[in-house]
C-alpha positions in Angstrom: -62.0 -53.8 53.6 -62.0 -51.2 50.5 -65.3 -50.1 51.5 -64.1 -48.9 55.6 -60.6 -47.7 53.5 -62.9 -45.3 51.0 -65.1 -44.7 54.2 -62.1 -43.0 56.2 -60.5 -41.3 53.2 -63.8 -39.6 52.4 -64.3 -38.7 56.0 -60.5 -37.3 56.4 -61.6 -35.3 53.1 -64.1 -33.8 54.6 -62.7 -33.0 57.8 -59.9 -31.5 56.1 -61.9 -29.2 54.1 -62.4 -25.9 56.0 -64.8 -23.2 55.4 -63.0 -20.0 54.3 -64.0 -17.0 56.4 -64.8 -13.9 55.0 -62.3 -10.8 55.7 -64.5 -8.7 57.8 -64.7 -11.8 59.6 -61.4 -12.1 60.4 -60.6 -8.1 60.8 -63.6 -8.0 63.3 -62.2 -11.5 65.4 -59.0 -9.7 65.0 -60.0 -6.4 66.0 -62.6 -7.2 69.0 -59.4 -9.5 70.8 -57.3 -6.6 70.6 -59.5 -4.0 72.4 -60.2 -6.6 75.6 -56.4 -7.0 75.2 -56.8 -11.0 74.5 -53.7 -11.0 72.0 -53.2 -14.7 71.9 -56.8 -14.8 70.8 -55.5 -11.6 68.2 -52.4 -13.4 67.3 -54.3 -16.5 65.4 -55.6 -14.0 63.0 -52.8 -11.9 62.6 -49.6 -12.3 60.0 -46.0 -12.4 61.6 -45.9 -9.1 60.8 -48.4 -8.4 63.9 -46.8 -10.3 66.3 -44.3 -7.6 67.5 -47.1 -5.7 68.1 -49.1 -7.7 70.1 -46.4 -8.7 72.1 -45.5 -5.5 73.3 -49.3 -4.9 73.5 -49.0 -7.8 76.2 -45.9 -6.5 78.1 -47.3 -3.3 78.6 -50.4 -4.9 80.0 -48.2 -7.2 82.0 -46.2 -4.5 83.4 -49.4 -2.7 84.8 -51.2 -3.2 88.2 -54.1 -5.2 88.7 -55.6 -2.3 89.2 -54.6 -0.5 86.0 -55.0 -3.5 83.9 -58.8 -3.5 84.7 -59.3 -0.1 84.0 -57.8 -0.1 80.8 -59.3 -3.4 79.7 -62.6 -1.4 80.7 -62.0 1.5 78.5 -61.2 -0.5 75.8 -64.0 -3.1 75.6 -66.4 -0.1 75.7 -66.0 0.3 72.2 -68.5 -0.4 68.9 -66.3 -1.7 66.3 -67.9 -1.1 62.8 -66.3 -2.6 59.5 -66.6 -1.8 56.1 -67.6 -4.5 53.5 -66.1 -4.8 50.4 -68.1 -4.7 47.5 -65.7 -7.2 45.7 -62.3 -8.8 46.3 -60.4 -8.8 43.4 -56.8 -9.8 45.0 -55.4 -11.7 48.3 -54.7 -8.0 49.7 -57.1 -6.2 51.1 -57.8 -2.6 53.1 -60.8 -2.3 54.9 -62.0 1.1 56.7 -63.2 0.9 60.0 -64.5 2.7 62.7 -64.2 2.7 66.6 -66.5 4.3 68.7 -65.3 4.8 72.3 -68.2 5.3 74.3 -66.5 8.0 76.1 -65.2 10.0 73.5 -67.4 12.0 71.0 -65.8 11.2 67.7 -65.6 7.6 66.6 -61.8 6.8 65.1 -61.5 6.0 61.5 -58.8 3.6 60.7 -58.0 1.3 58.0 -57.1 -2.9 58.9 -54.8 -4.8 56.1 -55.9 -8.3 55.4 -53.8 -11.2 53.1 -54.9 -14.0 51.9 -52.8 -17.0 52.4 -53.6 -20.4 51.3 -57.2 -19.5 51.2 -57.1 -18.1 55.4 -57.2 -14.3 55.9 -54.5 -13.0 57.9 -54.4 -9.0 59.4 -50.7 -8.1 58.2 -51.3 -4.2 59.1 -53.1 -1.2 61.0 -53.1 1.9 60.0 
């Protein structure tokens, strides 16, 4: 009997234990769902502080033709996201530059994403 009861607490140990992704991890899952406007997908990497944002995001999609809704999802997922990595984090805030290319514009975008760390999971809190 102890041995199955250590058995299972050592198993819900493990299964409890989760591997902490990296920040550029998180920006790029976070930025990629945005541009093909999947914000529900957006919103589990993002800090309360997005979620007005990606709501509206989604009303405005929701308020657009079939029609328009495919051409905008179009523009947008023709894009090469590219993140910069940070040397070293020193704190549970962090900016990190990135770039969007829009294959139809010449000029690639240059913006920064905010990250926070809470309870060891990164969460987007701004963009700038």
């Amino acid at each position: 009997m102890k041995k199955t009861l250590t058995v299972i607490l050592c198993l819900m140990a493990l299964g409890s234990c989760r591997v902490e992704q990296e920040p550029q991890e998180v920006a790029r899952a976070f930025l990629e769902s945005f541009f093909v406007a999947d914000y529900q997908t957006a919103r589990t990497y993002a800090a309360p502080e997005l979620y007005h944002v990606l709501e509206r995001s989604q009303a405005i999609m929701d308020s657009l033709t079939e029609e328009e809704r495919e051409m905008v999802k179009n523009h947008l997922s023709a894009v090469k996201i590219t993140i910069d990595i940070p040397e070293k984090i020193k704190r549970d805030t962090l900016r990190l530059p990135y770039r969007i290319e829009f294959y139809s514009l010449p000029e690639p975008d240059v913006s920064v994403i905010a990250l926070r760390r809470e309870r060891k999971i990164w969460r987007v809190f701004s963009l700038d």
